[in-house]
C-alpha positions as CSV (number, residue, x, y, z in Angstrom):
1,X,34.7,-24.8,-3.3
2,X,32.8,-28.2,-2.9
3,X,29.8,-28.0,-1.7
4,X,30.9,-30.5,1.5
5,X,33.6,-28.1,2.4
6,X,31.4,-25.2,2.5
7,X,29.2,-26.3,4.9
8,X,32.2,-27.1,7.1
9,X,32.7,-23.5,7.0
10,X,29.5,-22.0,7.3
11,X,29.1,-24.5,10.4
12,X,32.7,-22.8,11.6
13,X,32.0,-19.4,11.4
14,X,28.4,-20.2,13.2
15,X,30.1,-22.1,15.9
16,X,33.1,-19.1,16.2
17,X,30.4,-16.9,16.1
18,X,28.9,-18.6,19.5
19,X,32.2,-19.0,21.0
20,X,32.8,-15.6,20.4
21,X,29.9,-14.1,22.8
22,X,31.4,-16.5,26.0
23,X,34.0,-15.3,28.1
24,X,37.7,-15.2,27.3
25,X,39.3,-13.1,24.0
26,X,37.9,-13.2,20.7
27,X,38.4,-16.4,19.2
28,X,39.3,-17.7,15.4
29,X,40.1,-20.9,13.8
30,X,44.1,-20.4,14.5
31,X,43.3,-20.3,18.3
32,X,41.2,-22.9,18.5
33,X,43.1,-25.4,16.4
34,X,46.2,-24.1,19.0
35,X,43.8,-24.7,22.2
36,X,42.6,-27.8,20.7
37,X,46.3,-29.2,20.2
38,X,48.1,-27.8,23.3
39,X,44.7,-30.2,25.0
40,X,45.3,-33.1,22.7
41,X,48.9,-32.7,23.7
42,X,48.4,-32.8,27.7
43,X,46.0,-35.6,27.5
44,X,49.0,-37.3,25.7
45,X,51.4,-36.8,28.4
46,X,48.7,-37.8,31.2
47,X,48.4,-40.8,29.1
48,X,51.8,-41.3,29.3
49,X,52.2,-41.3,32.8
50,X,49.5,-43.0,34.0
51,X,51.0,-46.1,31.4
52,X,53.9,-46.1,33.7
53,X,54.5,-47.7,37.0
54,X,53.8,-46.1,40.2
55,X,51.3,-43.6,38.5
56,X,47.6,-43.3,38.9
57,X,44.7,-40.6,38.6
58,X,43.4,-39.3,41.4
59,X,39.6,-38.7,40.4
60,X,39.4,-36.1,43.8
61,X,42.2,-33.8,42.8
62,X,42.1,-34.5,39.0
63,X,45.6,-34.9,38.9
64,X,48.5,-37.8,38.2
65,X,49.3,-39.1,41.3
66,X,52.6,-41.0,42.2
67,X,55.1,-41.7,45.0
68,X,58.2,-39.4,45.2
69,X,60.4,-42.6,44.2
70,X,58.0,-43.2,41.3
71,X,59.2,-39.5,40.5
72,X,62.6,-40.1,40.8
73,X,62.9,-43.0,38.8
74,X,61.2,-41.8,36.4
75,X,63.3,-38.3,35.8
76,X,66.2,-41.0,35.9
77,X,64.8,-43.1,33.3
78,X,64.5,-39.7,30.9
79,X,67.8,-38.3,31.8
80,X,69.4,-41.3,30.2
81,X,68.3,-40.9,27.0
């Protein structure tokens, strides 16, 4: 193994080690990679909606924010096609 990949690894299985000792079920590198996509993937769709009209982020609740018309139109807009 090249020398730069086994560092990667050694760093990994220090930094699963870590992770392991906080709260939540034991981790490995398939869950994380599977946390870190399902995140990658919300951030997407938040993204998404705040690109589209009528939608904001409300920094108090955390949350997409939007008008129920914005709402409709948009399931409308999606049902189409």
């Amino acid at each position: 193994m090249p020398l730069g990949k086994q560092s990667k690894q050694m760093e990994a299985d220090e930094l699963l080690l870590l992770i392991n000792g906080t709260q939540g079920g034991k981790k490995n590198a398939k869950k994380c990679q599977d946390h870190f996509k399902k995140l990658k993937d919300m951030y997407a769709d938040v993204k998404w909606l705040r690109s589209k009209s009528g939608f904001d982020w409300d920094d108090k609740k955390n949350m997409v924010t939007a008008s129920e018309e914005s709402w409709k139109e948009l399931n409308s807009e999606n049902s189409q096609g």
